[in-house]
C-alpha positions in Angstrom: 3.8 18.8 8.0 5.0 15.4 6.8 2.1 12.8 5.6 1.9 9.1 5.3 1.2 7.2 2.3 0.6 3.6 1.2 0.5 2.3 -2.0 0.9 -1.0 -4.1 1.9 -2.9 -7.3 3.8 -0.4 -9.3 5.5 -2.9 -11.1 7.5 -0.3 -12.6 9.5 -1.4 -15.9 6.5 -4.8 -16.4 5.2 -4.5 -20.0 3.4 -8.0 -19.3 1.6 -5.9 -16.1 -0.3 -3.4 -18.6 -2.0 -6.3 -20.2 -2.7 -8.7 -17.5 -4.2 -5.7 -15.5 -5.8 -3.9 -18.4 -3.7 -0.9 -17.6 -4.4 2.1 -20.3 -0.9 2.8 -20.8 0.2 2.5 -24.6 3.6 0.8 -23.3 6.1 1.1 -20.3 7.9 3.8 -20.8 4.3 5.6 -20.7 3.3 3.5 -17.5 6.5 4.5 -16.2 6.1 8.0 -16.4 2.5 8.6 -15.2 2.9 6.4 -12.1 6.3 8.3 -11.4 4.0 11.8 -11.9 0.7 10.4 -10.0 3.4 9.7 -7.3 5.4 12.6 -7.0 1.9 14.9 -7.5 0.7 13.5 -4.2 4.3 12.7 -2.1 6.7 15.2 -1.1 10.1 14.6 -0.5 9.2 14.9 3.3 7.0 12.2 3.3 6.5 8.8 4.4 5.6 5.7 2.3 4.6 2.6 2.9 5.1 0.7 -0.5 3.3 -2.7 0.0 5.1 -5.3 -2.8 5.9 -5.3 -6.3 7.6 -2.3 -6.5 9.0 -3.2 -9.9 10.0 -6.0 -12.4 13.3 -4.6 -14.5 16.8 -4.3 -14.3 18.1 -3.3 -10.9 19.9 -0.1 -12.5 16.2 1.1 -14.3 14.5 0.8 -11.2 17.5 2.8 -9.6 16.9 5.4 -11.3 13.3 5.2 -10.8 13.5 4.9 -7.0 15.8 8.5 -7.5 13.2 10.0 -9.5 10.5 9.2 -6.3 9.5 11.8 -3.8 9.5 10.4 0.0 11.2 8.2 2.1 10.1 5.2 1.0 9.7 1.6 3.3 9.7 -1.7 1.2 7.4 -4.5 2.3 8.5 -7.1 -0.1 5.7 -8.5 -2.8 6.6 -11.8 -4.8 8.3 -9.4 -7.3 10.6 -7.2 -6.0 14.0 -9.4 -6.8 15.1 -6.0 -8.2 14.5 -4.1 -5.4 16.1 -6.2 -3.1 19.2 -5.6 -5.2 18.9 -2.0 -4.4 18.3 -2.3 -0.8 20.1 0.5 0.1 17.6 3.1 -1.9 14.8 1.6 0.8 14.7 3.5 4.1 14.1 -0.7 5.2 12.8 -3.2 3.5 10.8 -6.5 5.4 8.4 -9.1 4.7 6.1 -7.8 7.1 5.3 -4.6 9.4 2.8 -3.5 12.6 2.8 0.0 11.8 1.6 2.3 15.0 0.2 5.8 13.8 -0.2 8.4 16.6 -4.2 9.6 15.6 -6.1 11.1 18.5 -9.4 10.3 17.3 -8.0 6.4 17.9 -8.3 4.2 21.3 -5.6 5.0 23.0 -4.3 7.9 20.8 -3.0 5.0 18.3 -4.2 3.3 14.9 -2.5 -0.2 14.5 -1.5 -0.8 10.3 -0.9 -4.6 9.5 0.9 -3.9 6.3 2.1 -7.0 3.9 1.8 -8.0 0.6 -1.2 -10.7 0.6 -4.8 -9.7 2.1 -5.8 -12.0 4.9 -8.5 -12.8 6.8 -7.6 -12.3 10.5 -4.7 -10.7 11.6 -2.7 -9.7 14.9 -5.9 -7.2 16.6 -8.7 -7.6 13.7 -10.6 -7.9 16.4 -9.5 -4.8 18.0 -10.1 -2.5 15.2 -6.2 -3.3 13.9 -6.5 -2.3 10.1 -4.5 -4.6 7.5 -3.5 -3.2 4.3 -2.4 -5.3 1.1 -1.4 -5.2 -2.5 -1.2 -8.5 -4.7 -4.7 -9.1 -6.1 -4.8 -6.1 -8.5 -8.0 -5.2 -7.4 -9.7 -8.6 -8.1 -10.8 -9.2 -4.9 -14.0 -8.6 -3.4 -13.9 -5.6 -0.6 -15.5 -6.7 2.4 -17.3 -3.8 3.6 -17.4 -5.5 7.6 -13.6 -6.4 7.1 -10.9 -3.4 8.3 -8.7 -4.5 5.1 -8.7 -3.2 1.7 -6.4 -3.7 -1.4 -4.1 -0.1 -1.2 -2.7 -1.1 -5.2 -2.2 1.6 -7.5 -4.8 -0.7 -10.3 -7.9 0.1 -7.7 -6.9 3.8 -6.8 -6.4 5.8 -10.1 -2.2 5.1 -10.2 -1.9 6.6 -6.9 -1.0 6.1 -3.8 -3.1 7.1 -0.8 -2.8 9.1 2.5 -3.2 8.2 5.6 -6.7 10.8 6.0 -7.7 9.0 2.8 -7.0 5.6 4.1 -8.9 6.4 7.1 -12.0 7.7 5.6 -12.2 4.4 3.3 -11.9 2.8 7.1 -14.6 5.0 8.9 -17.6 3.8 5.6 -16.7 0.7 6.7 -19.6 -2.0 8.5 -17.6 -3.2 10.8 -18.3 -4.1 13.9 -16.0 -5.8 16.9 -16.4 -9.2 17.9 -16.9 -8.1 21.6 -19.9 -5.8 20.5 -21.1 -8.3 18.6 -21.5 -10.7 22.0 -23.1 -7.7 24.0 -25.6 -7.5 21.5 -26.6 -11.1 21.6 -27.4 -10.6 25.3 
């Protein structure tokens, strides 16, 4: 059966990234070739993924041949920097800005989990209210998790150097204190 999987801020081919994120990779040919293996160990070439920004910072032709080394059919949602990547477009199933994902899950309202996936965390978003669950990249793990809040950083600096499934993403959601707005009002009354 084919899985989902979300994931974040490669930056595949960044030497600066190993430093500024205190990544414990000896250079970026070594960075390069765990996060390809921590990748590939978890996706098969069935698979979806949701890649949510900064896929990588090189040369259009190394991240090329990255992107062919990659198990799954991987979805783009831009970061601030994926100028390479959008040079390689076509190696993307899509790429966008910005995506309402709808996952058929039966133990959901309606038989359906709603994934607001984009590169920067937010506050609110389209059905936080309604248990909709957001999922960002960006902050490399620097900011705080909210533990009442249906959002959490999904980059590979707060998850080992890999990329999570869906399940996995969901049990980090179920721990979760959150509680709806609408339950919140009942309770007052």
């Amino acid at each position: 059966m084919n899985q989902l999987f979300f994931t974040s801020d490669h930056h595949f081919g960044h030497e600066n990234i190993i430093k500024y994120c205190h990544r414990p990779f000896e250079n970026v040919k070594e960075m390069n070739e765990i996060l390809i293996q921590r990748w590939n160990e978890k996706i098969k070439p069935q698979d979806t993924v949701y890649h949510i920004g900064d896929f990588g910072l090189t040369y259009k032709e190394n991240l090329q041949t990255i992107v062919e080394r990659l198990n799954g059919k991987i979805h783009l949602i831009t970061g601030n920097h994926d100028s390479a990547a959008l040079q390689i477009k076509h190696k993307f199933q899509w790429v966008k800005e910005y995506y309402e994902l709808k996952v058929k899950d039966p133990d959901c309202e309606n038989g359906v989990q709603r994934i607001i996936l984009f590169h920067y965390a937010m506050r609110t978003w389209r059905g936080s209210g309604r248990g909709n669950w957001h999922l960002y990249g960006h902050s490399h793990g620097t900011l705080p998790d909210l533990e009442d809040s249906l959002s959490f950083d999904v980059g590979v600096d707060c998850h080992d150097f890999y990329p999570l499934s869906y399940d996995e993403v969901k049990a980090i959601m179920q721990q979760k204190n959150w509680v709806s707005p609408y339950e919140r009002e009942q309770s007052k009354g």
